[in-house]
N, C-alpha and C positions, 0 to 999 in steps of 0.2 A: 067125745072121742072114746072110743073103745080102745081100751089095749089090745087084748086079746081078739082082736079084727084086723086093726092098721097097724103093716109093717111101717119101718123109719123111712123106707120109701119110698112107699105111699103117702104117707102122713106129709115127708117134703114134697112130692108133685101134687097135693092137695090144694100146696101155700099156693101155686102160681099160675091160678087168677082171680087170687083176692087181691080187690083193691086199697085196701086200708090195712097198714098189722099196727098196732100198740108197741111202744118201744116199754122193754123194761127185762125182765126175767123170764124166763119161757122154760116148765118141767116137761122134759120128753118122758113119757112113760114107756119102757120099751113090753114088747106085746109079750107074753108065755112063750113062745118060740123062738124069742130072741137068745142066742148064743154069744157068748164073749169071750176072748180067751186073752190073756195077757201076754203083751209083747213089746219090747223096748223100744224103737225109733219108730218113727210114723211115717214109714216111707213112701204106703199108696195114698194117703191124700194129694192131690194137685197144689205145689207151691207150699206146702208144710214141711220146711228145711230142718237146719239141724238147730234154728235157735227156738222152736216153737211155733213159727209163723205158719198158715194155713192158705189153702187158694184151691179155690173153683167148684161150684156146682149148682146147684138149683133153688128155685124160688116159694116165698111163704105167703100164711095171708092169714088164716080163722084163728087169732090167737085171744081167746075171752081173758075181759079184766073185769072190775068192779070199777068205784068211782078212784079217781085218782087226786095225790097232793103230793105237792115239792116239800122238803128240807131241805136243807142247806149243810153238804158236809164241809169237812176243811179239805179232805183231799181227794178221796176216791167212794165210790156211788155204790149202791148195794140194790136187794130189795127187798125188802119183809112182805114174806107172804103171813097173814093173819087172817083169823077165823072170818072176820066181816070186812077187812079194806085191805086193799092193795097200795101198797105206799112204791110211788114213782118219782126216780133219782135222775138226774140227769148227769152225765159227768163232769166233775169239774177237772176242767182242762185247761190251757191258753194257748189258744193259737194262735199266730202267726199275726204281727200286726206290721203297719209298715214301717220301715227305716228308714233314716237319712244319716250320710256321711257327716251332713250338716246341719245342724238347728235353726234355722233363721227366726225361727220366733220365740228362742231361748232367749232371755235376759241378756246372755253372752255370746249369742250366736250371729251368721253369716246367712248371706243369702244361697239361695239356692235352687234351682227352676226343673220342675216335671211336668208332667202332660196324663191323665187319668181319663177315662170316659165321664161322659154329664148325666145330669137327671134335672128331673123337672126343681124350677125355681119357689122358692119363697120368698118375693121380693122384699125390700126395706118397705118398712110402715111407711106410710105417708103424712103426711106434716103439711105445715104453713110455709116453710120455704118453700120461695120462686124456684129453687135449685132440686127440688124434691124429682120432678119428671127424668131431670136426668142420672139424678143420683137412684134412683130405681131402673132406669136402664142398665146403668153401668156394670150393677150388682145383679141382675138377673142374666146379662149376658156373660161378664163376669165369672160368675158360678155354674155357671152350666158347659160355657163351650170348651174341649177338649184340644183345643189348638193354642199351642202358647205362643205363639206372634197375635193371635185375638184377644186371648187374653189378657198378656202384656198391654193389649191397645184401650183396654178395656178400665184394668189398674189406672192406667194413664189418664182414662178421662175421669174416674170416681174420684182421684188423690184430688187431682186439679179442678177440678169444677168450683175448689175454694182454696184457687191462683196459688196455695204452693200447700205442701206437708205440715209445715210450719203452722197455718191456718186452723188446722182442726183441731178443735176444745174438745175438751174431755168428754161434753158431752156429745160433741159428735161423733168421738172413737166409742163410746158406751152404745148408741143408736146403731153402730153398726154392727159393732159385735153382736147387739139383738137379732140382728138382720139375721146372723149365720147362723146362731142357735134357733132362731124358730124356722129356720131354712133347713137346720138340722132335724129338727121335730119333724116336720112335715115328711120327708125325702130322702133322710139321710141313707147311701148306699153301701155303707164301708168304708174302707181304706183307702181304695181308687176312686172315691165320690172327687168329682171334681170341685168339689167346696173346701178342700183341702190345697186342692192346688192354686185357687186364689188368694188363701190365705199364707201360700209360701210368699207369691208373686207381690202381695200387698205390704206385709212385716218388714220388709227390706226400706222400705219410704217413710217407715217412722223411726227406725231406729236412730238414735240420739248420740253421736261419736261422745260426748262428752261425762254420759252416763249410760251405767250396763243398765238401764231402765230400758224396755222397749214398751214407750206405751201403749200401741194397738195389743201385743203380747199383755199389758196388763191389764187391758180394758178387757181384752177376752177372759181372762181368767177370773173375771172379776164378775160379770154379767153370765158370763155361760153358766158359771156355779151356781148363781143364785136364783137363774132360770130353775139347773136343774133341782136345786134344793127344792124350791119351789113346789116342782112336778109330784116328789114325794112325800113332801110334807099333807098330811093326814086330814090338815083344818083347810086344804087349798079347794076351791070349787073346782080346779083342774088339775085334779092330783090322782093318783094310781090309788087311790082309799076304795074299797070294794063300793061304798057305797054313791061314790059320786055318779051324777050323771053322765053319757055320754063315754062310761067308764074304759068299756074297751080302746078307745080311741086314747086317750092318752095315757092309758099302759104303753100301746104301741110309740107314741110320743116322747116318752121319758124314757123307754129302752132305744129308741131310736137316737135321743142325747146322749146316752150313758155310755152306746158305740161312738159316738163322735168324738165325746171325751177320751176315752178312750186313745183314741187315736192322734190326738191334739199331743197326747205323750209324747207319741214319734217325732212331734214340732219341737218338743224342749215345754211346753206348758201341763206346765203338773197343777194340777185344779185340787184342791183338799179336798170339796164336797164328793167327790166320786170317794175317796179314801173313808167318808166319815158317812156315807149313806146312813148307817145302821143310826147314827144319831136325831137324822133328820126323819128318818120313818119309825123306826120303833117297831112295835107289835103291832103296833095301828094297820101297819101294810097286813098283815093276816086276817085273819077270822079269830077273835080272841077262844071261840068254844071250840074252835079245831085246832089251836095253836098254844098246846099248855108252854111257858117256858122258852117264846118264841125268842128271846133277847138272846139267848143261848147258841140256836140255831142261827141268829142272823150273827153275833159276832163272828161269824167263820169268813165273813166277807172281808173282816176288816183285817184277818190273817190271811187274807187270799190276793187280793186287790192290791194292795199295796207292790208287794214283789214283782208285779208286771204292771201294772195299774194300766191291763189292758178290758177295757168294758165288756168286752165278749165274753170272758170269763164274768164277769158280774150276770152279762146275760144268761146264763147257765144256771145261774143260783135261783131266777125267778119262774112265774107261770107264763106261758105263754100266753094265755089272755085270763083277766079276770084277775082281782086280787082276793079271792079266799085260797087258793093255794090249788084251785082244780084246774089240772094242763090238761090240754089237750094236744098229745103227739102228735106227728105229720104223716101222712102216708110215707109208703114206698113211694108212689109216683113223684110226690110231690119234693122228697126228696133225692131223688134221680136227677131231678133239671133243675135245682136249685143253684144259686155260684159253686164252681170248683172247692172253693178254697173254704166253704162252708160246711161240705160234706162230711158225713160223721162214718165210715162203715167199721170201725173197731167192734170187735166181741169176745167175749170168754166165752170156751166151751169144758165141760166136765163131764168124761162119760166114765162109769163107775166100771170093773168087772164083775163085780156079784147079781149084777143084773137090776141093781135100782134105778130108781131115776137119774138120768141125764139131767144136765142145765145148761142153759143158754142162755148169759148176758149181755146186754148192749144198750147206749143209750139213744138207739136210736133204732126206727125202721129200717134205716138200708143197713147198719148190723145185726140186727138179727137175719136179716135175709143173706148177708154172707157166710154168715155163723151156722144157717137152716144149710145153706149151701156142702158148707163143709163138713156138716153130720151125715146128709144124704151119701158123699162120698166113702163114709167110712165101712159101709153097708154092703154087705153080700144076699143072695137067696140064692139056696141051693136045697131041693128034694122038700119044698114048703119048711124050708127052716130060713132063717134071718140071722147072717151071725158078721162078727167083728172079730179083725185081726189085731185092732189099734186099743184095746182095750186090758189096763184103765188108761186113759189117757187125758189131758190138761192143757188146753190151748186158748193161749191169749195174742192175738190176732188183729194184723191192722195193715193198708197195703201203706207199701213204700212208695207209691207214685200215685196223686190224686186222677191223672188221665191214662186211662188204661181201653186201645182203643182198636176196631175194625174199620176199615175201610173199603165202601162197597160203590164201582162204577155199575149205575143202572142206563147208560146213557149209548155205548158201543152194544151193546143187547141187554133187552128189557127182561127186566126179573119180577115175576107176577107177585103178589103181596103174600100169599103161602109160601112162597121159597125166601122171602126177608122174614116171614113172622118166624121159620124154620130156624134159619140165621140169628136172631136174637137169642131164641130158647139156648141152641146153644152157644152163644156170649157169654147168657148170664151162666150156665153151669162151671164156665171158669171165670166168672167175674171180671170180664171186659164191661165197661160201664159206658160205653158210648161209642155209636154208631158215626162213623162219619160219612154221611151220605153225599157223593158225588153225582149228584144228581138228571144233570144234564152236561150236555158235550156238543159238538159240532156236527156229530152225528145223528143226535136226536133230542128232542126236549122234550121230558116225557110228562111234565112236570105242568098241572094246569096251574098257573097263577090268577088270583082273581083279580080280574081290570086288562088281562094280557091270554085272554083264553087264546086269543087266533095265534099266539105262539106253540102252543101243544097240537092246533088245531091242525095248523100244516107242519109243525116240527113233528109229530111223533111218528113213528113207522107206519101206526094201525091205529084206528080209534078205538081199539082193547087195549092198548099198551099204554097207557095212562098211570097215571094218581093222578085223581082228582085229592080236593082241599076235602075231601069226607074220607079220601084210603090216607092222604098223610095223617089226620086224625089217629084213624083205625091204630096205624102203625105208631106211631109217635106215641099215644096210650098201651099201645099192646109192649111197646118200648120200656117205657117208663114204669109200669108195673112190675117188670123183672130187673128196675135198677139200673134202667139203660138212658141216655142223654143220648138225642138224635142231634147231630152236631151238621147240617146242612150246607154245602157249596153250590153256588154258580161260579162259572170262572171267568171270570173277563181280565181284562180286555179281548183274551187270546179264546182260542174254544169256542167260539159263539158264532161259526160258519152260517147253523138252521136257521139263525134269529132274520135271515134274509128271504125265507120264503115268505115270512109276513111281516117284516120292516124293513124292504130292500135298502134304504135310506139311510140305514145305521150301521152298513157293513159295507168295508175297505176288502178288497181282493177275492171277490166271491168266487169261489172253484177255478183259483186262477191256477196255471199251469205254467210248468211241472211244479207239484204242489211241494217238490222236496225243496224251492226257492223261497215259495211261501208258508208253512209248515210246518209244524215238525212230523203230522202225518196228514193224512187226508179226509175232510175236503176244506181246504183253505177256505181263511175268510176272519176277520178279526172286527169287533165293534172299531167306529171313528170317533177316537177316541178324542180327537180336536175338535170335533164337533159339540158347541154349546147344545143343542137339539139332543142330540146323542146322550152327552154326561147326563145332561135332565132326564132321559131316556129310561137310562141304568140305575140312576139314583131311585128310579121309582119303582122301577122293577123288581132291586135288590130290597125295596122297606115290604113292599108288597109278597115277596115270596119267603120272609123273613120271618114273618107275622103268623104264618103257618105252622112254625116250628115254636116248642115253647123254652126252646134252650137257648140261655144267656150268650155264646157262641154261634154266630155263622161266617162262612167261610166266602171270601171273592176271589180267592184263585190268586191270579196275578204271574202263572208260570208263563214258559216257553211263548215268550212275544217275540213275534217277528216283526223285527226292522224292517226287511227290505218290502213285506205288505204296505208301509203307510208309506214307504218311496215311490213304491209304483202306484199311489192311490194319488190321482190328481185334488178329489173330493178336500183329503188331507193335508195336500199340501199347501192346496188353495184357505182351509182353514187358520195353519200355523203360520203363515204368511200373514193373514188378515190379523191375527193377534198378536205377531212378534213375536212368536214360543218357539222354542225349540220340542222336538218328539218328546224329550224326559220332561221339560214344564208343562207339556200337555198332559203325560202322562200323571203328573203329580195333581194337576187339578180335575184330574176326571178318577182317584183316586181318592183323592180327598173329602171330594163331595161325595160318591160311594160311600165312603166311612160315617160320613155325617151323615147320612141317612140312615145309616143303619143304628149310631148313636141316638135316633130321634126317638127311636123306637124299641130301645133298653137294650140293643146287643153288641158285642166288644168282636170288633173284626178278626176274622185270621187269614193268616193270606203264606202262599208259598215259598222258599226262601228269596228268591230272586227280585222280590219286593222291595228285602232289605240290603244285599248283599250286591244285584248286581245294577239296580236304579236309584237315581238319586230322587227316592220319592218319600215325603212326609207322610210317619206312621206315628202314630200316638202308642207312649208308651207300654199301654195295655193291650197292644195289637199283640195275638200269640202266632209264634212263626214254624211251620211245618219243614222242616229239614228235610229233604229227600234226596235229591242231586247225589250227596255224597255224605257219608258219615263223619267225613274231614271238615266238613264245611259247619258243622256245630260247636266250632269253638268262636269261629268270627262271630256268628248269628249270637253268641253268648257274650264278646266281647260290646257289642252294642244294648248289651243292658235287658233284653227283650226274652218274655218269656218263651219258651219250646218246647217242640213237639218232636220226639223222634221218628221221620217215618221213610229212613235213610233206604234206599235203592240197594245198595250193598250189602242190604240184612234181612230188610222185611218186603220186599216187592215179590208177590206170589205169583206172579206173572211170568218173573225172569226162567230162562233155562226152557220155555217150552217149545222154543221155534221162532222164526219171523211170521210175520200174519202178511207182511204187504205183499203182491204177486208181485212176477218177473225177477222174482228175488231165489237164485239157486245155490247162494250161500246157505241160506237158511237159520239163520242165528238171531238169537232175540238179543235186543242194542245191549241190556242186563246179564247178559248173561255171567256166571254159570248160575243153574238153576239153587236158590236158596234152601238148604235144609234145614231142618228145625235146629239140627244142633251150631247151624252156622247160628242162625237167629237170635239163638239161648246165650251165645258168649258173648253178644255186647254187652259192651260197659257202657250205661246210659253216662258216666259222668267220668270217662276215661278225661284228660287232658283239660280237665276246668279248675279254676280257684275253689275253694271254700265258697265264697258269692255266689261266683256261677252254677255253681250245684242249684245252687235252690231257684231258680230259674228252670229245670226240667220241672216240665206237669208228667212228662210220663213218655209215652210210644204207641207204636201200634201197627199190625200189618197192614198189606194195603193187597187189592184184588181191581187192576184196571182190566175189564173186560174184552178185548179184544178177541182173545180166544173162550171165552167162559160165557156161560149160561147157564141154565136153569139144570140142565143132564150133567153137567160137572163139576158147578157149583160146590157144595160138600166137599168131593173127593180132592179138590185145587186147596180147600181151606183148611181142612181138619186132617188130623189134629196138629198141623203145624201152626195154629194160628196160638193153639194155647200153651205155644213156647213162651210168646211174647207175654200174654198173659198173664204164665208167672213170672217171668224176669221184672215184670213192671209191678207187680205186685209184690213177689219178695224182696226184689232189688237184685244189684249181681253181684256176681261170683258163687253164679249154684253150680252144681255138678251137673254135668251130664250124663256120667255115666250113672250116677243115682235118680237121674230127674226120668229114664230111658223108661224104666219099668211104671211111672207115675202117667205118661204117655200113653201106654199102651193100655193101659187100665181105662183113660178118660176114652181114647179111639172105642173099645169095648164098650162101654156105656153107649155111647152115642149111638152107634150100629142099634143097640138094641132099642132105643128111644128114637127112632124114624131118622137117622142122620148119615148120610155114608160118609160116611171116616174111611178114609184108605189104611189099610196096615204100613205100620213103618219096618216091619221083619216078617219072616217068617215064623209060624205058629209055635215053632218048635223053638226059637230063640225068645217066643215072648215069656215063656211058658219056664224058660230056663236062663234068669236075668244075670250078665255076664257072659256068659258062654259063646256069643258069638260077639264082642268087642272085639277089636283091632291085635291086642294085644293079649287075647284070654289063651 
């Protein structure tokens, strides 16, 4: 890289389409041209308020390193740059693990029952007992299925198989605890891994009224630890020692236990062995010629771990593969679509006024690329000079909400894949991180699925107005290189009118009339949803078009279902009849099986609030719930426990305010109306009216854009820059100003315009030009 060539940028639109950056330290050298002039608050960066915080702009990539190694600090990460090696820190943090009101597998604890997504099993060893076949059933379905009446059924038949509680010796409670921890090795997913939820369901059957002993609780703490010790210990043939065979696999193995443990905390079971690793590994875990003094470096675990004794922090302290100390970092991409609640985008940033080096640190890919983000913003060019208002300045940077989001209807008119890749670029310049793509509608499926092509075939408008499984790729990559999570919906039951040009058989009230009976717009037509045929239908549809996308997250809709379509559907009624259900127990098992499909195949459902709010249908705890209806309606959605999404109609619908679209219609008013301003947008309060708990239940917000009136010629001008109100509210949190946020606005609008994007202006040239002067009140 040349200074004296690359302005800051250039250098940031360089980063974004590299597919790989290196997390660590990154020196910007600014070019001879560059000007700096010192100034107190930093009020043209997007979402850089008045405590430090930063927000929005553009993406990185060519960042050279050398070879890399972890140390181990006690609290906060660095990096030494030195003549021959670059030394990589990761930070030590603790995130977030899970809670219970209740311990049940405390010594002194109560039962207590939750519901998690599954993953794949590691069944119990097998053995000489005649009992083995089913005690390996019980424990594989057991640990996997995310519905607690199967579960429960499941508990039921493992306890019993040896005719009561009472029955099972120690060494049966010791064989099974094996069960979990090599279940944990193999698969373990987190905090919501559903092997935690059988071990709430299970603890409750051996607890002892007459002693605070709970023996399954002791059998686990007792077998997990000495697995894990096990795993590290240096002399084990299946141990994290650099030199073992098979090595990487059971690094992954033994950090794969160390999160379980972890998490077993939240049960009330405190294991020593995670507390005293450094005992059982030693220096042995390193490369002794690269690791002078290593006993040093690793006691920071044993002042770290303990305070949370949550494993994710332990996982922090080690390599991501390999035990001589050499990591290897993740992409951008790869961390764009990783779980939510995983994502690292914090950075510091350091820009000097004498004109040295900048620095940029983070310990991770997507923070430096939000950090690259917010250096690009700080940058002018005028008359071939490069100069800075914000300088010297010092920000340390992290968003307030891990889902920060757009929402784009391709389904009422098709948007060619240049007007979405348009659309992401700019996301990512105000670090929206995920795409939620509404993909198809009743109007058209534009969407080929593979095993289901004859749905696009005759649902789309045109055979150009497509994605194929090689444009979602395209996109979904060209997504996640800028830090983006493509978050995908079909909507059933309701919305799926097309699905009858090539399934007539699956669809109740096809363009029945007046479609305002069956509808809520036009052209009626809803899946039969009573239909055994049908459920199987959807369920394959939904794993099949799921599969496409690589984000933990897809979406099944579930809004505005019309009743009186499955009244007037004989098909329907003849079905609910034949099985004795009523509409809501149809609904609940063509729903559930829905879920579990999509569970099959590693993704956590989200569905619309009317799921939870206005049917009585089984959601699994990990379902996250999209708010729209009304911004009042986010404290019930919160009072049932369930994570949310703000994407309230009364804030963020960029739709409202522009007219009616249906004909015959000489009111002319859109059902939303008045039309949404940004600064209406900017004043919600994502956590107005909730507990301390319920706070932490928002993942975040996000606008929404349903197409009715909008295409590709208005696209831009409908979104921007009102979208990156939301943007920073989710990202700084609220209570920002407006009237200071006004001129931060008009700065990102400019940018755009000039990087291919039409941004409408929010005032007149001469009000942008002179910030204050045309407020309300000036």
């Amino acid at each position: 890289m040349d200074p004296n060539s690359t302005s800051p940028n250039e250098l940031v639109a360089r980063y974004s389409e590299a597919e790989t950056v290196l997390a660590g330290s990154l020196n910007l050298s600014l070019p001879s041209s560059v000007c700096t002039r010192a100034t107190s608050a930093s009020d043209m960066v997007l979402g850089l308020g008045s405590e430090g915080r930063s927000e929005k702009q553009e993406p990185p990539g060519m960042i050279s390193s050398n070879a890399r190694r972890y140390r181990v600090c006690p609290n906060t990460l660095t990096l030494d740059n030195g003549p021959t090696n670059t030394w990589y820190y990761r930070e030590c943090r603790v995130p977030l693990i899970r809670h219970y009101d209740n311990r049940p597998c405390s010594l002194e604890g109560d039962s207590s029952m939750s519901s998690s997504p599954c993953s794949a099993p590691t069944p119990m060893p097998p053995g000489g007992d005649p009992d083995d076949n089913l005690l390996h059933q019980a424990f594989f379905m057991g640990s996997t299925t995310k519905n607690d009446e199967v579960r429960k059924t499941w508990a039921d038949s493992l306890v019993y198989s040896k005719q009561n509680p009472s029955n099972w010796t120690d060494n049966d409670l010791q064989e099974l605890s094996r069960a979990f921890a090599f279940r944990a090795i193999d698969t373990y997913e987190g905090p919501f891994d559903s092997l935690l939820d059988f071990i709430l369901v299970l603890c409750p059957y051996f607890r002892d009224p007459s002693s605070k002993k709970n023996p399954l609780a002791n059998a686990l703490e007792h077998e997990v630890g000495n697995i894990f010790s096990f795993t590290w210990k240096a002399e084990s043939e299946e141990s994290v020692n650099p030199q073992t065979a098979h090595h990487d696999r059971y690094v992954a193995g033994a950090l794969n236990l160390a999160k379980f443990m972890g998490d077993l905390f939240g049960l009330g079971l405190h294991i020593e062995a995670l507390r005293h690793l450094v005992i059982h590994a030693g220096p042995s875990l390193w490369d002794d010629s690269d690791w002078s003094g290593s006993e040093i470096y690793m006691t920071a675990i044993t002042q770290i771990v303990p305070s949370a004794l949550n494993s994710r922090s332990l996982y922090d302290f080690l390599p991501e593969r390999g035990g001589s100390g050499q990591g290897t970092p993740k992409s951008i991409s790869e961390e764009a679509v990783a779980a939510i609640e995983s994502r690292a985008e914090a950075y510091t940033l350091t820009v000097p006024a004498d004109g040295s080096e900048a620095v940029l640190t983070a310990s991770s890919s997507l923070g430096l690329f939000r950090g690259l983000t917010t250096f690009g913003q700080l940058w002018y060019d005028l008359d071939g000079a490069t100069y800075s208002l914000q300088a010297p300045i010092s920000i340390n940077d992290s968003p307030a909400y891990p889902y920060r989001g757009f929402m784009l209807d391709t389904a009422r008119n098709y948007f060619p894949i240049a007007d979405i890749k348009r659309t992401l670029d700019a996301m990512s310049w105000v670090k929206i991180n995920t795409l939620h793509w509404h993909v198809v509608d009743s109007q058209s499926f534009p969407l080929v699925v593979p095993g289901f092509n004859v749905i696009s075939e005759k649902g789309a408008y045109h055979s150009k107005a497509i994605y194929t499984p090689a444009d979602v790729k395209e996109i979904v990559d060209y997504a996640a290189a800028r830090g983006i999570d493509v978050l995908a919906e079909i909507d059933t039951p309701g919305h799926t009118s097309i699905i009858h040009h090539s399934f007539p058989e699956h669809i109740a009230c096809f363009e029945a009339a007046p479609w305002t009976q069956f509808a809520n717009e036009p052209p009626a037509g809803q899946l039969r949803l009573a239909s055994p045929a049908t459920v199987n239908f959807t369920a394959s549809l939904l794993s099949a078009a799921s599969q496409l996308f690589p984000s933990k997250f897809f979406s099944t809709g579930g809004d505005e279902i019309n009743a009186n379509c499955y009244r007037q559907d004989p098909q329907t009624q003849r079905d609910l009849a034949a099985q004795g259900k009523t509409l809501e127990q149809a609904l609940d098992t063509f729903t559930q099986a829905s879920h579990r499909a999509l569970a099959s195949v590693g993704k956590t459902p989200v569905v619309w609030q009317e799921m939870l709010l206005d049917h009585n249908v089984t959601l699994s705890k990990d379902t996250v719930i999209m708010v729209w209806i009304s911004s009042q309606n986010v404290a019930a959605v919160a009072r049932e426990g369930h994570r949310l999404v703000h994407a309230a109609s009364d804030f963020f619908y960029l739709d409202c305010g522009g007219g009616g679209w249906v004909g015959a219609n000489t009111n002319g008013n859109s059902w939303c109306d008045p039309f949404k301003t940004w600064q209406k947008s900017y004043s919600f309060n994502p956590v107005a009216g909730l507990t301390e708990a319920q706070k932490k239940l928002v993942l975040g917000g996000q606008h929404l854009l349903w197409a009715e009136q909008a295409g590709p010629s208005n696209l831009d001008s409908i979104v921007w820059p009102r979208a990156a109100s939301s943007a920073e509210l989710f990202w700084t949190g609220p209570g920002g100003n407006a009237r200071t946020a006004l001129p931060r606005l008009h700065d990102i609008a400019y940018r755009f315009v000039q990087r291919g994007v039409r941004a409408i202006p929010l005032q007149p040239e001469w009000c942008a030009l002179r910030p204050g002067k045309c407020d309300l009140d000036a």
